[in-house]
N, CA, C, O and CB atoms as a CASP TS submission, in Angstrom:
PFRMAT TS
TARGET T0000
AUTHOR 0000-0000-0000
METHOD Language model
MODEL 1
PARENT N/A
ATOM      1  N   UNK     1      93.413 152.464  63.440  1.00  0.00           N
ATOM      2  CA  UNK     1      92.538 152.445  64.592  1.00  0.00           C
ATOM      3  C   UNK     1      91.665 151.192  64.590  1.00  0.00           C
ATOM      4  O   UNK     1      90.940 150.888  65.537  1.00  0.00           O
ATOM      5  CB  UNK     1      91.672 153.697  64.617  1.00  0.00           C
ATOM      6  N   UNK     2      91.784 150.484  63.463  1.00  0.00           N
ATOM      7  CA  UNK     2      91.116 149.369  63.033  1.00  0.00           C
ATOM      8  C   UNK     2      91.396 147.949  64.874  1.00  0.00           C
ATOM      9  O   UNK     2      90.619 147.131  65.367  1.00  0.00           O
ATOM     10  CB  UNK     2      92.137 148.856  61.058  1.00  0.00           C
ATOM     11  N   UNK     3      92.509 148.267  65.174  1.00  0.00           N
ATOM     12  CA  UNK     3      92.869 146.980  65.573  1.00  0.00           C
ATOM     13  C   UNK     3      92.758 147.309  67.112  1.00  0.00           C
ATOM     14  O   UNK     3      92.804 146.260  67.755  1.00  0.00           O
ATOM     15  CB  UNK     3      94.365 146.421  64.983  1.00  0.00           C
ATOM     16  N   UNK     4      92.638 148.314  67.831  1.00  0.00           N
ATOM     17  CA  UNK     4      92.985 148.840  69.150  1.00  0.00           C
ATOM     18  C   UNK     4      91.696 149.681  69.026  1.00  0.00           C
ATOM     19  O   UNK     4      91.113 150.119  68.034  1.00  0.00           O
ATOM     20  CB  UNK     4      94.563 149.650  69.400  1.00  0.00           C
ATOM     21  N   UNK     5      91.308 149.811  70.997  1.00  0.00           N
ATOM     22  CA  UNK     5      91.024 150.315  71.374  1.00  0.00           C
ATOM     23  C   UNK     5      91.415 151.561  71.558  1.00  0.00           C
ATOM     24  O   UNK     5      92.234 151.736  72.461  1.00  0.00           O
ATOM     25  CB  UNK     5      90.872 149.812  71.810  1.00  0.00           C
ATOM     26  N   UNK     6      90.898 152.883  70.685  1.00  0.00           N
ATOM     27  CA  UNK     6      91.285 154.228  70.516  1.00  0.00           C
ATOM     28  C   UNK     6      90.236 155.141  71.709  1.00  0.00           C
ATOM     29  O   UNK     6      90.769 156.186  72.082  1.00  0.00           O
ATOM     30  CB  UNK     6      91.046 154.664  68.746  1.00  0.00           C
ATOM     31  N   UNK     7      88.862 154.860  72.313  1.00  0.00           N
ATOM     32  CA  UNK     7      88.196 155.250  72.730  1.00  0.00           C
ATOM     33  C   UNK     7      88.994 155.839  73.887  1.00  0.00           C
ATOM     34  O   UNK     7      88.555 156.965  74.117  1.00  0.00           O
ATOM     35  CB  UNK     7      87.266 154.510  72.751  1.00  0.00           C
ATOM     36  N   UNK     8      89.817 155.575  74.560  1.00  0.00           N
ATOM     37  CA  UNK     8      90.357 156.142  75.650  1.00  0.00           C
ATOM     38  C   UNK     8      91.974 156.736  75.381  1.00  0.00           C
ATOM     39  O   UNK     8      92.987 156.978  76.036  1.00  0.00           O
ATOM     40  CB  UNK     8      90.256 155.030  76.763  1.00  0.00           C
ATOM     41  N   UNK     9      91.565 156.785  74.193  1.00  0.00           N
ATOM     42  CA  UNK     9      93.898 157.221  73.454  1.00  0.00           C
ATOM     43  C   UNK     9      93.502 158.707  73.785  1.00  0.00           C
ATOM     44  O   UNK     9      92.414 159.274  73.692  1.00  0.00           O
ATOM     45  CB  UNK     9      94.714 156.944  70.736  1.00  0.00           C
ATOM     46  N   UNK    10      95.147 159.306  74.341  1.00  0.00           N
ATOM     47  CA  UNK    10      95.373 160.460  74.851  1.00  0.00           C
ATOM     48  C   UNK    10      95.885 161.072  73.133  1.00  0.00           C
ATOM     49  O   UNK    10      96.503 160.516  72.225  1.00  0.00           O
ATOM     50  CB  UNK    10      96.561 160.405  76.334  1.00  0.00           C
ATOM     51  N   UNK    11      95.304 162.397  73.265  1.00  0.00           N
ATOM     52  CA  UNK    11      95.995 163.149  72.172  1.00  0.00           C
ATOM     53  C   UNK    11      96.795 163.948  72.456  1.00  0.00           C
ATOM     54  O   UNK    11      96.700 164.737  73.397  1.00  0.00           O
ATOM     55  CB  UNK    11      95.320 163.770  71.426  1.00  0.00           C
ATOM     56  N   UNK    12      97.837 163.847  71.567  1.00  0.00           N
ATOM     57  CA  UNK    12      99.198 164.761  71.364  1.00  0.00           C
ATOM     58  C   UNK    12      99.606 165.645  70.110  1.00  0.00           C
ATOM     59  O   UNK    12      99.178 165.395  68.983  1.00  0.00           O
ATOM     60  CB  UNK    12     100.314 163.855  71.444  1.00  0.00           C
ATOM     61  N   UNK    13     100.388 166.603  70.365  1.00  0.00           N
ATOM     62  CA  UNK    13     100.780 166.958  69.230  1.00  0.00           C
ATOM     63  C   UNK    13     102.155 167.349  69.280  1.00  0.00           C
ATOM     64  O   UNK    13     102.769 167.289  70.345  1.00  0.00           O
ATOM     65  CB  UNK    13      99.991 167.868  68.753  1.00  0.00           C
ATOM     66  N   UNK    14     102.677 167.732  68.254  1.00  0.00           N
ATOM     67  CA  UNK    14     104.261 167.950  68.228  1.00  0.00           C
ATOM     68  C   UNK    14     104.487 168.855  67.002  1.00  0.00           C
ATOM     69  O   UNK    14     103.635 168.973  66.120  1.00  0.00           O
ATOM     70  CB  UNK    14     105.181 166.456  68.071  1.00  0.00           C
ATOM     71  N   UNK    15     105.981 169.650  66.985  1.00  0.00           N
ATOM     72  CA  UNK    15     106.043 170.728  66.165  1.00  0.00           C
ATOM     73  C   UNK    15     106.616 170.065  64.706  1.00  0.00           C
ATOM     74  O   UNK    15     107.307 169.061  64.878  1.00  0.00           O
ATOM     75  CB  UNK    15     107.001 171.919  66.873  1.00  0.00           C
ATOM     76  N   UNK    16     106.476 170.372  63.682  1.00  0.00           N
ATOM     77  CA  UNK    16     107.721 169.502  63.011  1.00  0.00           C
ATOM     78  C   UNK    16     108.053 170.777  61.734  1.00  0.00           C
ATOM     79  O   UNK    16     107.194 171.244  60.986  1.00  0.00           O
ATOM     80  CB  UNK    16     107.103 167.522  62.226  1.00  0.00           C
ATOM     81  N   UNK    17     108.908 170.995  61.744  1.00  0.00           N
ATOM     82  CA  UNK    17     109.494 171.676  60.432  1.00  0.00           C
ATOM     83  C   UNK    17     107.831 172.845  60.506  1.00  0.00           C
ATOM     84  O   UNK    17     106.854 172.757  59.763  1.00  0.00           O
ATOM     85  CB  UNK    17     109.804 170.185  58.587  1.00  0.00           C
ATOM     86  N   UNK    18     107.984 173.528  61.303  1.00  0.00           N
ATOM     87  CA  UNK    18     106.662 174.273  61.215  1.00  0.00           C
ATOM     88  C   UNK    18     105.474 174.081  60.799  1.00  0.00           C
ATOM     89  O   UNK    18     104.657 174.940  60.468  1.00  0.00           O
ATOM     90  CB  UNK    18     106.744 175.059  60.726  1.00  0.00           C
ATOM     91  N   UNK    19     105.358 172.975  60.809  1.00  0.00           N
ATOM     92  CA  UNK    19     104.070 172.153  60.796  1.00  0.00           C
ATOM     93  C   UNK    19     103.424 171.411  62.339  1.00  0.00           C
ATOM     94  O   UNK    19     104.070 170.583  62.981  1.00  0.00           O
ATOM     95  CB  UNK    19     104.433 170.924  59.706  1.00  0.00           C
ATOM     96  N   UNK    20     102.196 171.853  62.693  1.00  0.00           N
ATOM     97  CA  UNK    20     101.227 171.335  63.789  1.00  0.00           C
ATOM     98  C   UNK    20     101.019 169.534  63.426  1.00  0.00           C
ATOM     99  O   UNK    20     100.196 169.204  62.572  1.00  0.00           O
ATOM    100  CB  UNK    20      99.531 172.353  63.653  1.00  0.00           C
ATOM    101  N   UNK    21     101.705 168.659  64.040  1.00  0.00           N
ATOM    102  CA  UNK    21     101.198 167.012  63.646  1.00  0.00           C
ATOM    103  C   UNK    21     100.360 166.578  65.173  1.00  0.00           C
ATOM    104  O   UNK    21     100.943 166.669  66.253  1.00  0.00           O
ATOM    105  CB  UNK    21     102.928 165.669  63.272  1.00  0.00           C
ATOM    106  N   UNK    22      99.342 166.241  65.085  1.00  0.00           N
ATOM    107  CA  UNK    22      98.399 165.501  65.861  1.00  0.00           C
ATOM    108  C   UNK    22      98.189 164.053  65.888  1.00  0.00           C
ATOM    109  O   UNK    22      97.811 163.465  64.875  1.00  0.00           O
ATOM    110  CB  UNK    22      97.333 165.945  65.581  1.00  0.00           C
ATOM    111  N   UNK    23      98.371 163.558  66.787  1.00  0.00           N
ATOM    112  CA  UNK    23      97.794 162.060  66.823  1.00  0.00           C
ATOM    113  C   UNK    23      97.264 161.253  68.002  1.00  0.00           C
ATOM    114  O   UNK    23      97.573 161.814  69.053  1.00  0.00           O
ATOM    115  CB  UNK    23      98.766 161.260  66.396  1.00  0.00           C
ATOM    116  N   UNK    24      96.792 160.485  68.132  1.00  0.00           N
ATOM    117  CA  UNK    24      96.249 159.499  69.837  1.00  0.00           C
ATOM    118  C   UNK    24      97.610 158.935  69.949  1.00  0.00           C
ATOM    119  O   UNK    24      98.594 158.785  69.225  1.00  0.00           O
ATOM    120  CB  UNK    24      94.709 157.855  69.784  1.00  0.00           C
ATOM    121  N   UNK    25      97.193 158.648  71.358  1.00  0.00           N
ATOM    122  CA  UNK    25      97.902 156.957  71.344  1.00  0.00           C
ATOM    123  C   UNK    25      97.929 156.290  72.637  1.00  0.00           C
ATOM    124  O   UNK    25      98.032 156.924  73.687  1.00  0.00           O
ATOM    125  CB  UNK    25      99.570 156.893  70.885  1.00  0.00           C
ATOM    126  N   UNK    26      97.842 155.070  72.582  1.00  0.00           N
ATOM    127  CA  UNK    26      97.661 154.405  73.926  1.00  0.00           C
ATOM    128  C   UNK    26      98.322 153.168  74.693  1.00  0.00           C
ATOM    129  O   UNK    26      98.965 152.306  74.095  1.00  0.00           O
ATOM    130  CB  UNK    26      96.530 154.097  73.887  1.00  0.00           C
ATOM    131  N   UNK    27      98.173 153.163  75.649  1.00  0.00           N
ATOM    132  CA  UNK    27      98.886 151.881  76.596  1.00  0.00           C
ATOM    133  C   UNK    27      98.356 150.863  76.297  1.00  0.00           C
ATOM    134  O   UNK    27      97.196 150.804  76.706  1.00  0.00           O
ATOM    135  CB  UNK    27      98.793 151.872  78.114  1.00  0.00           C
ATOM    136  N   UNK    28      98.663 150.088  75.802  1.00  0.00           N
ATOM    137  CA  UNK    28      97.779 148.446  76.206  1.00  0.00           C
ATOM    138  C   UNK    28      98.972 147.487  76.454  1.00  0.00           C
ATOM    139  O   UNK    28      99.923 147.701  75.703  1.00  0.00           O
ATOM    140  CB  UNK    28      96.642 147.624  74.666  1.00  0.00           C
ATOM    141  N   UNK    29      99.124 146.518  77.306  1.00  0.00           N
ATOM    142  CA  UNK    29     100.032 145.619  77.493  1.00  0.00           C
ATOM    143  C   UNK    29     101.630 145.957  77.570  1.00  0.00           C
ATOM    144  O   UNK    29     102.446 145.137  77.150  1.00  0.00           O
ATOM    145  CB  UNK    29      99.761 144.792  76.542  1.00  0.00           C
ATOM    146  N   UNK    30     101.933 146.901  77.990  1.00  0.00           N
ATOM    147  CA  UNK    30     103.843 147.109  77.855  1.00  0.00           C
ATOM    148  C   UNK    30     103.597 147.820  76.406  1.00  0.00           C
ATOM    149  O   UNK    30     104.646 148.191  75.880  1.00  0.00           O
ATOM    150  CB  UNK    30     105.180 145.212  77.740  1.00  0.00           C
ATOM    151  N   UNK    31     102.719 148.011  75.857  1.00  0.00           N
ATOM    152  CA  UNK    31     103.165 148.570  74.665  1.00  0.00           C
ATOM    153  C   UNK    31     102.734 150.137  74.183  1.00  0.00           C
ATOM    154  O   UNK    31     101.667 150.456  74.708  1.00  0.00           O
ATOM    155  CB  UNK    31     102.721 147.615  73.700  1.00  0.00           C
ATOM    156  N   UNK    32     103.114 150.842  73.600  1.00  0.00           N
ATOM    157  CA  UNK    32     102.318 151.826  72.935  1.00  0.00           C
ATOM    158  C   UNK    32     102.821 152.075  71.975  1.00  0.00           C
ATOM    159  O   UNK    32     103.964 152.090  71.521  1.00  0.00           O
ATOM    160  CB  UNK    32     102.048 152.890  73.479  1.00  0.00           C
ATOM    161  N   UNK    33     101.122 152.440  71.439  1.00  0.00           N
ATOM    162  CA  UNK    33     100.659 152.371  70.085  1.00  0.00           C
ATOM    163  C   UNK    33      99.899 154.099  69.499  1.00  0.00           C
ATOM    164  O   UNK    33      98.913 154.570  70.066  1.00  0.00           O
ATOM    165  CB  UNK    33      99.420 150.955  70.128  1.00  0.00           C
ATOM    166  N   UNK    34     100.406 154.608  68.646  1.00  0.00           N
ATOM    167  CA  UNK    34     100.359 156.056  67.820  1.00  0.00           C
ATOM    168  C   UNK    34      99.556 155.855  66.432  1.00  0.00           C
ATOM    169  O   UNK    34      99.951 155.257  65.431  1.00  0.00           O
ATOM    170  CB  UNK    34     102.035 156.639  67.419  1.00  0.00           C
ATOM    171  N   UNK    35      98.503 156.417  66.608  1.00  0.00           N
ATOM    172  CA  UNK    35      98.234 156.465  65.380  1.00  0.00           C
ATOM    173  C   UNK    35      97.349 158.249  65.199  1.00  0.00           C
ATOM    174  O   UNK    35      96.707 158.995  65.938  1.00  0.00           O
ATOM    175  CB  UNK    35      97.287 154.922  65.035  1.00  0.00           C
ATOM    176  N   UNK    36      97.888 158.254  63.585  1.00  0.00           N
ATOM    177  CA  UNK    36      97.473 159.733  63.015  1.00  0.00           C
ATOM    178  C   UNK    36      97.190 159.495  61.528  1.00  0.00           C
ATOM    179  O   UNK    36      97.017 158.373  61.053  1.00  0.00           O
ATOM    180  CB  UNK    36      98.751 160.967  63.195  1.00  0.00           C
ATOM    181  N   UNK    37      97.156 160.690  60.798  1.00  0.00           N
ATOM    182  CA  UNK    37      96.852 160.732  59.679  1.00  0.00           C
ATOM    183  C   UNK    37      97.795 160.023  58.917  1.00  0.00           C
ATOM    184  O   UNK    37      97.394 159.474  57.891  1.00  0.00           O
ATOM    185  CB  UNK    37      96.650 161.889  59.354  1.00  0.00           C
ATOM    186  N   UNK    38      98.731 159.955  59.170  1.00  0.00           N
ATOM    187  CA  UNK    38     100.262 159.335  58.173  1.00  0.00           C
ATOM    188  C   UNK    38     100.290 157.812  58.662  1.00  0.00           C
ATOM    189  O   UNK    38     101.291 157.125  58.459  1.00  0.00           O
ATOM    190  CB  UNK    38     102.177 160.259  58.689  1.00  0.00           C
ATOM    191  N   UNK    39      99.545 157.478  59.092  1.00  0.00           N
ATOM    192  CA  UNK    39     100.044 155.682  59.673  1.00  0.00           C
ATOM    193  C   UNK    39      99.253 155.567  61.235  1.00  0.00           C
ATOM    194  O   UNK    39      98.435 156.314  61.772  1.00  0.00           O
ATOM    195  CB  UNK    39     102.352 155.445  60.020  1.00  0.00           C
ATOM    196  N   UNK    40      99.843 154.384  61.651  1.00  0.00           N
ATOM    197  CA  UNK    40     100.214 153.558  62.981  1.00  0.00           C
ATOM    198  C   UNK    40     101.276 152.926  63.127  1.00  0.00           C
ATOM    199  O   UNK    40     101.859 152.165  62.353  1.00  0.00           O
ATOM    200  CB  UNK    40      99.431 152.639  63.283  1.00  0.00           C
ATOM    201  N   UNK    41     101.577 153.341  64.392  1.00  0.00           N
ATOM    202  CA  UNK    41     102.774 152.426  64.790  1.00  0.00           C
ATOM    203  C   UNK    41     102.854 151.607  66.404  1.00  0.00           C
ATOM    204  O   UNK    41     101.996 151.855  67.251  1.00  0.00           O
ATOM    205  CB  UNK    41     104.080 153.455  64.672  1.00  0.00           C
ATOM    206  N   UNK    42     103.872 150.727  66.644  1.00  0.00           N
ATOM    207  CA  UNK    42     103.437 150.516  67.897  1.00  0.00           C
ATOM    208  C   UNK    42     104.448 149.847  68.328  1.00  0.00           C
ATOM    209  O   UNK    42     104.733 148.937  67.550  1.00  0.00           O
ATOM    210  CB  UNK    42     102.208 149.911  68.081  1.00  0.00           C
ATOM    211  N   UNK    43     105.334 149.925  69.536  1.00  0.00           N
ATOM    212  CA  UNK    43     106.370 149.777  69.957  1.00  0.00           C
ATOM    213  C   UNK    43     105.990 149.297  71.527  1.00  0.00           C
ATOM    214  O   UNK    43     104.882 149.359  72.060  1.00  0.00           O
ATOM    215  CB  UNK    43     107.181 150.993  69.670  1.00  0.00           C
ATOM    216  N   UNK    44     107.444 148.724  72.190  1.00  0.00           N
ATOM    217  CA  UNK    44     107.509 148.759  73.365  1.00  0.00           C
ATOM    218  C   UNK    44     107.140 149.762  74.450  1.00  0.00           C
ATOM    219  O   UNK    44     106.945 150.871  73.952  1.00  0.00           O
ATOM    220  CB  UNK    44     108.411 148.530  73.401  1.00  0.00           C
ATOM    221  N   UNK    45     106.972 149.732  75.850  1.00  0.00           N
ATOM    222  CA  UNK    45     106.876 151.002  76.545  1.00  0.00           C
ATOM    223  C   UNK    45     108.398 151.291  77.060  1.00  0.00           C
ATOM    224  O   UNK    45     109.164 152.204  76.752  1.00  0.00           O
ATOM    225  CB  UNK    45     105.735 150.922  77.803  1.00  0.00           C
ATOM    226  N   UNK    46     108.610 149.894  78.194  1.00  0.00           N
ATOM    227  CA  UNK    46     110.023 150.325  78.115  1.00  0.00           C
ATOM    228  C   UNK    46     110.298 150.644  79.279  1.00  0.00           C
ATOM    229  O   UNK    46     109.703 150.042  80.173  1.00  0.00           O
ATOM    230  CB  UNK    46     110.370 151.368  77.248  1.00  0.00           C
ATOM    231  N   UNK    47     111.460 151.877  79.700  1.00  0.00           N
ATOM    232  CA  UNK    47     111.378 152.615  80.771  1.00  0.00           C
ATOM    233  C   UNK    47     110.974 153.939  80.469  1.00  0.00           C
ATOM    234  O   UNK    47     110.894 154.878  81.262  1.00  0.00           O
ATOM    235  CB  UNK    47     112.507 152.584  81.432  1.00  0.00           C
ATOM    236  N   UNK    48     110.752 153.936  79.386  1.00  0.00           N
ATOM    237  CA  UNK    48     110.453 155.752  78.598  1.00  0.00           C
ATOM    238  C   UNK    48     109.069 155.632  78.949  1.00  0.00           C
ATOM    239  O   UNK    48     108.225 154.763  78.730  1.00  0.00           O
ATOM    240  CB  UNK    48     110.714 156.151  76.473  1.00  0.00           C
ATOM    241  N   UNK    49     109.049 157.065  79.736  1.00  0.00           N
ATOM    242  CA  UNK    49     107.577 158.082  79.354  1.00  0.00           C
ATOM    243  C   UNK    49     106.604 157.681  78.697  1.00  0.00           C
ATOM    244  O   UNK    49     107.091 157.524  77.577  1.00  0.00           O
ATOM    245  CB  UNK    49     107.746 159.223  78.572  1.00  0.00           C
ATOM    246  N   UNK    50     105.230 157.327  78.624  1.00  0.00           N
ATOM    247  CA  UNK    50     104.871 156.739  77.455  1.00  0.00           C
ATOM    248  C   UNK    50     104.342 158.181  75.971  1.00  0.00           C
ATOM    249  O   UNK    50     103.963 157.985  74.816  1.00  0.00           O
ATOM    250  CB  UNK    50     103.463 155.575  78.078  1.00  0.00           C
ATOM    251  N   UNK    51     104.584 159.628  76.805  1.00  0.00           N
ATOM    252  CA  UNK    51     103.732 160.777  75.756  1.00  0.00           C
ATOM    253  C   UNK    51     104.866 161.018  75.399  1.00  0.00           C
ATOM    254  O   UNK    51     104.906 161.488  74.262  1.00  0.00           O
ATOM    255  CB  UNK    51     102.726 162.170  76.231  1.00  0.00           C
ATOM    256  N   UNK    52     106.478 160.815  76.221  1.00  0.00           N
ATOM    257  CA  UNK    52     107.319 161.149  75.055  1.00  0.00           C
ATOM    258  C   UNK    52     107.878 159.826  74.283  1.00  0.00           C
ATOM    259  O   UNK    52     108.645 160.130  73.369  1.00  0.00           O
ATOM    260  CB  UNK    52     108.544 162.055  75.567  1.00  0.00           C
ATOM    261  N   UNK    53     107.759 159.034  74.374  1.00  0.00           N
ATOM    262  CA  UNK    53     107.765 157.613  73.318  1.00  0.00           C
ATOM    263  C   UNK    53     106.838 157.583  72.307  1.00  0.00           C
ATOM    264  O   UNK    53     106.828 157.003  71.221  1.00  0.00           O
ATOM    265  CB  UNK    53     107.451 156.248  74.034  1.00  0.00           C
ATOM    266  N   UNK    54     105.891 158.474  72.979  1.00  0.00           N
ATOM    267  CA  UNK    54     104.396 158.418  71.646  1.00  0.00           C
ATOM    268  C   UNK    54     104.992 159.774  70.853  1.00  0.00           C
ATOM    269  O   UNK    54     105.267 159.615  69.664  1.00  0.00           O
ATOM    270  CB  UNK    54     102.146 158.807  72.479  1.00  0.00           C
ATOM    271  N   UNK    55     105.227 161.218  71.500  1.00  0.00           N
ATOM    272  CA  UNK    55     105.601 161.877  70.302  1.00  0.00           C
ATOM    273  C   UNK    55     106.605 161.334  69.422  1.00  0.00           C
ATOM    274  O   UNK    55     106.261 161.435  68.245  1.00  0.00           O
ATOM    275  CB  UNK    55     105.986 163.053  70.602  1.00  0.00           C
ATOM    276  N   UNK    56     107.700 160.808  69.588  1.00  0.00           N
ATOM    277  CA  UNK    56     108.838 160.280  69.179  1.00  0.00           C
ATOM    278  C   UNK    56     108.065 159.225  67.927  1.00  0.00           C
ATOM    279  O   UNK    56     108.425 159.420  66.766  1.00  0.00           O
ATOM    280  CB  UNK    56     109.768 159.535  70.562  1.00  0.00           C
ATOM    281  N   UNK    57     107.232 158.356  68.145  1.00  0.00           N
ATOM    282  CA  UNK    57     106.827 157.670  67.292  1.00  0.00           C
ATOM    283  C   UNK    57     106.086 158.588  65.937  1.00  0.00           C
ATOM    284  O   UNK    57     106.243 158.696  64.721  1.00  0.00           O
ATOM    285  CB  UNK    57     106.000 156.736  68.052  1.00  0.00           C
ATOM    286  N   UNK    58     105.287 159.088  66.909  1.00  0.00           N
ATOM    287  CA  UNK    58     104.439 160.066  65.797  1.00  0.00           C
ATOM    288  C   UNK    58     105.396 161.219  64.798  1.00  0.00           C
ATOM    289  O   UNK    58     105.028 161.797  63.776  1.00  0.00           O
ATOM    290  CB  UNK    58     103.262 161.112  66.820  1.00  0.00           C
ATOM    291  N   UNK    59     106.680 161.295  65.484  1.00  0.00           N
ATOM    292  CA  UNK    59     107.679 162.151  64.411  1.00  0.00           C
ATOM    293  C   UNK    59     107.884 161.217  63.651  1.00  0.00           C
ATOM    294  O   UNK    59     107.738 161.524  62.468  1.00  0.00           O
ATOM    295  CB  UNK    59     109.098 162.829  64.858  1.00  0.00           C
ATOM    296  N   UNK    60     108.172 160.172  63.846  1.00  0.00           N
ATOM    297  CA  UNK    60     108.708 159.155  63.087  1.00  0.00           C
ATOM    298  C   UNK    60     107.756 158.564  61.828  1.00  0.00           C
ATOM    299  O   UNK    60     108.065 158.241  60.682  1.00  0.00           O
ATOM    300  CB  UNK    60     109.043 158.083  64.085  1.00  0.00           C
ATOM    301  N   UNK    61     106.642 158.564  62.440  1.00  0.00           N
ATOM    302  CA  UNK    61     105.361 158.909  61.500  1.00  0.00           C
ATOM    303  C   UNK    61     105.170 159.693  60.330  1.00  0.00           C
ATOM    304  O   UNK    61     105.323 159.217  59.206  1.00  0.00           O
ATOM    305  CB  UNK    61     104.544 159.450  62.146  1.00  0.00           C
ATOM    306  N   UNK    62     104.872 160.766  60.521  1.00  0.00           N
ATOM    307  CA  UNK    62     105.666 161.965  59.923  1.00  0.00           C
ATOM    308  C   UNK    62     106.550 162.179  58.964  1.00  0.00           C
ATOM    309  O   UNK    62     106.167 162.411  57.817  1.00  0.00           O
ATOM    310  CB  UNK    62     106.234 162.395  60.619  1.00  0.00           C
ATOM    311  N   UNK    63     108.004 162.127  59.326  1.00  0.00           N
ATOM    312  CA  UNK    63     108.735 161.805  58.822  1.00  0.00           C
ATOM    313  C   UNK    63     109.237 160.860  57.439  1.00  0.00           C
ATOM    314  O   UNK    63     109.986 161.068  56.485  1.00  0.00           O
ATOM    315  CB  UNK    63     108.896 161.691  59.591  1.00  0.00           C
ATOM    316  N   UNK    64     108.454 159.813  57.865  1.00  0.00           N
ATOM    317  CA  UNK    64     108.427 158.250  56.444  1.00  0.00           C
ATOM    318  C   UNK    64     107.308 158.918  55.614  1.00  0.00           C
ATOM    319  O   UNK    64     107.417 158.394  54.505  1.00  0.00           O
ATOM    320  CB  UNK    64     107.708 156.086  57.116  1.00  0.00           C
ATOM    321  N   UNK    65     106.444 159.668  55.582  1.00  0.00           N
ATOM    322  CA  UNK    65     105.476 160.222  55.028  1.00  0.00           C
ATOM    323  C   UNK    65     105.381 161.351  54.511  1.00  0.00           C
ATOM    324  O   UNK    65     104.539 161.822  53.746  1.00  0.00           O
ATOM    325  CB  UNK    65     104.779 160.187  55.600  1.00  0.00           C
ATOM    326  N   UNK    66     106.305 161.774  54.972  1.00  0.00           N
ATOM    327  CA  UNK    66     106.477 163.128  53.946  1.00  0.00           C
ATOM    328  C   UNK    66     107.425 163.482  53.028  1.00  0.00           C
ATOM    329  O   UNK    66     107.316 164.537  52.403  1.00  0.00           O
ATOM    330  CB  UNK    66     106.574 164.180  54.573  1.00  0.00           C
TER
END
């Protein structure tokens, strides 16, 4: 959260292996950016959705971290 503006990041959450994962994340420039307890990440927007590009990241999050 160090590097971005988080003050206006939408929160999400997603199911994973029966676990509740939470995280922000936000638009800035074509891009979005996820961050939670396990990391940050930050990718293109694209033509994708940006809350399902952000859960998708935040599994991915997740995932390398556990």
């Amino acid at each position: 959260m160090r590097d971005k503006n988080f003050n206006n990041a939408k929160e999400i959450k997603i199911s994973v292996s029966d676990k509740e994962i939470t995280g922000r994340y936000i638009v800035e420039k074509g891009k979005v950016t996820v961050t939670s307890s396990y990391g940050q990440t930050t990718t293109q927007l694209g033509n994708s959705p940006a809350e399902g590009l952000a859960r998708l990241l935040l599994s991915e999050l997740f995932r390398k971290k556990s």
